[in-house]
N, C-alpha and C positions, 0 to 999 in steps of 0.2 A: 504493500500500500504506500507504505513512504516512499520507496522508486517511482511510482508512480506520479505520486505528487511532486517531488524534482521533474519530473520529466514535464508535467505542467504548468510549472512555474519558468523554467526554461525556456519552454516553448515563448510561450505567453509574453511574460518580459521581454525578451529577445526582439518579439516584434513591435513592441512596444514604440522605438525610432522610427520605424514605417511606417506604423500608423497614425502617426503623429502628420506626414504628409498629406495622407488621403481622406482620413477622418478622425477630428477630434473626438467625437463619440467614441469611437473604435477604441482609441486610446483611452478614454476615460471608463470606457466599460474595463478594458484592460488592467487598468491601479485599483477598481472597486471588486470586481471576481474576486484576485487575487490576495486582496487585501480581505475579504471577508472570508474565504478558504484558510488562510495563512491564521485567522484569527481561531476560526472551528478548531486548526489544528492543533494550533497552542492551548486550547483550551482541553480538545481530548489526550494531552500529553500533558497537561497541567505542570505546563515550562513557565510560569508567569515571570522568572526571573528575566527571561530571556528582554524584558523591557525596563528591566532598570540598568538601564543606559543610561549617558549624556546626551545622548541625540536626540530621543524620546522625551527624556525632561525638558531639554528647552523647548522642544515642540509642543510639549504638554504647556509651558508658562506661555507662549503666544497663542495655543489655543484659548485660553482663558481669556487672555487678553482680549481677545477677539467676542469673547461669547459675553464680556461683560462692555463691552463696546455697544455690540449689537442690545443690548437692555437701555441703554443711557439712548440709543440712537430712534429719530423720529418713526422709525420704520421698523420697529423691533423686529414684527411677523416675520415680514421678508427679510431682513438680513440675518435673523435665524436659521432660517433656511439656507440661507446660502452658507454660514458660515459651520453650523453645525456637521454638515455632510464630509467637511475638510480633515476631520478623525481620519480617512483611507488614507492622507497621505503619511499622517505620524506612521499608522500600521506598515505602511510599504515601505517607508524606508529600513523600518529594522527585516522587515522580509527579504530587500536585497543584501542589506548586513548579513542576516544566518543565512540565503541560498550562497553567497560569496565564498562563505565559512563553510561549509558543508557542503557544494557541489563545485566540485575541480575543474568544471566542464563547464559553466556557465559565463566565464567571463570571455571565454575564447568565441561562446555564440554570441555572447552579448558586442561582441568588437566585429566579429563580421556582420551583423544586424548595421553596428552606426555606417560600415566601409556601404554595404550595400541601400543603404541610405543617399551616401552621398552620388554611386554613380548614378542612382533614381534620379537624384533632382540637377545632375550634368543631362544625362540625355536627355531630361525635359528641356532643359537651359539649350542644348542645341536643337530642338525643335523649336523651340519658341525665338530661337534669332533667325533660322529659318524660314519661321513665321506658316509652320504648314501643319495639318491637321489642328489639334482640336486648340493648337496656340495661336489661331491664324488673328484670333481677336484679341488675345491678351497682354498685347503690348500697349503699356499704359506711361505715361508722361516718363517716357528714358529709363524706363525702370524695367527688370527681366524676375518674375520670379518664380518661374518653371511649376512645378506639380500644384504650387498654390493659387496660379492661375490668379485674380483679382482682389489676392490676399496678399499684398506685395512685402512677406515676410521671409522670403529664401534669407538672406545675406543674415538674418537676424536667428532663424535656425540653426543653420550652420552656423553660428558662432557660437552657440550655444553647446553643440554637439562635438565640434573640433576638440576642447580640450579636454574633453571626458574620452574620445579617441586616443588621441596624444599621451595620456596617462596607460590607457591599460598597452599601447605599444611599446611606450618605455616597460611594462610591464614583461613584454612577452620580449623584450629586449628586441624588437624592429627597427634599427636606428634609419635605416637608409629609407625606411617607408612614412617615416617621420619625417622630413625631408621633403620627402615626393608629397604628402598627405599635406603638410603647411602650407608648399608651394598652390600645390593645385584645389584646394578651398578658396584660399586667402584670392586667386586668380576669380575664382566663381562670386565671392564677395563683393570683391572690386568690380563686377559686369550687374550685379544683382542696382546698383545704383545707392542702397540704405547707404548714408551716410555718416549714421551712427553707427551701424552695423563696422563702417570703415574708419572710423576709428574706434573703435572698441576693440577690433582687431588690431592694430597698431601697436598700442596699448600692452594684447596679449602677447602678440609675437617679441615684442619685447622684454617682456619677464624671462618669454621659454626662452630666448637664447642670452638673456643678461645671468639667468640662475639656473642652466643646464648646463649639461656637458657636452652640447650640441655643437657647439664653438668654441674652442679652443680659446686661452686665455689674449693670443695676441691678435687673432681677430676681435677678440672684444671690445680692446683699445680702439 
């Protein structure tokens, strides 16, 4: 049974960066299954240690923050509802803490999920500068942003998703795809047009080569 549930959590997570392009929903059903699975589990294992963490805790003090926010605010109903449902993400995060911990095999699907991520939203990016099939409209004021089509947030994804990349490579020690991976993002950024998007990158690529080992001390100078 517990095999089983790795293999579903795996699955699942994994596709989690892909889903994230084509449908929010998707994604969002994706952190709430799993997060309400991962909870059943812990409960028929009656692991409850497994959440006194520091990650948890803090999560737990701006959950509060928020629930007592939403009492003081003109709109209580609603914004209970909105903020109360935000519990799955406290739960996910320690779910990918113990699947981390406990499945040897996840982080290498979860790293080909972001890699196959990015060439999804390249070949949308060259359909859509070639302006043919279903991107023949979605070129909007100098701005390119492939799978998300009138949601003009590629440059802001991908920046988002690079350095969780970049980590588990340095991980799996891929230095030279590290390299290839910053270059040809950071090239897809700079076409997507976000502004902020480009410098934020800026920004990042400077830490990773000012506090890696990516460059050498006298190119650093």
């Amino acid at each position: 049974m517990e095999n089983k549930y790795l293999l579903f959590n795996r699955l699942f997570i994994s596709l989690l960066p892909i889903s994230l392009i084509f449908s929010i929903f998707f994604a969002d059903l994706i952190i709430s299954l799993t997060s309400i699975f991962f909870l059943v589990f812990i409960i028929l294992k009656k692991n409850y240690r497994i959440f006194n963490v520091f990650e948890f805790k803090i999560f737990i003090f701006f959950y509060i923050l928020c629930i007592i926010g939403s009492f003081v605010s003109e709109f209580t109903i609603y914004s209970l509802t909105k903020v109360i449902p935000y519990i799955r993400f406290g739960i996910f995060i320690i779910l990918i803490k113990y699947i981390i911990k406990i499945d040897n095999k996840f982080l290498f699907y979860f790293s080909n999920s972001l890699l196959i991520s990015f060439f999804i939203l390249f070949i949308g990016l060259i359909f859509e500068i070639l302006n043919v099939g279903p991107f023949s409209n979605s070129y909007l004021n100098s701005r390119y942003s492939s799978f998300f089509f009138d949601e003009l947030i590629m440059g802001s994804y991908l920046l988002k998703i690079l350095p969780i990349s970049i980590a588990l490579l340095f991980i799996f020690e891929k230095k030279v795809l590290i390299y290839f991976l910053a270059l040809f993002v950071s090239l897809m950024i700079m076409i997507s047009g976000e502004r902020s998007a480009i410098i934020s990158l800026l920004i990042f690529l400077g830490f990773l080569f000012g506090f890696t080992n990516l460059l050498n001390f006298k190119k650093k100078i």
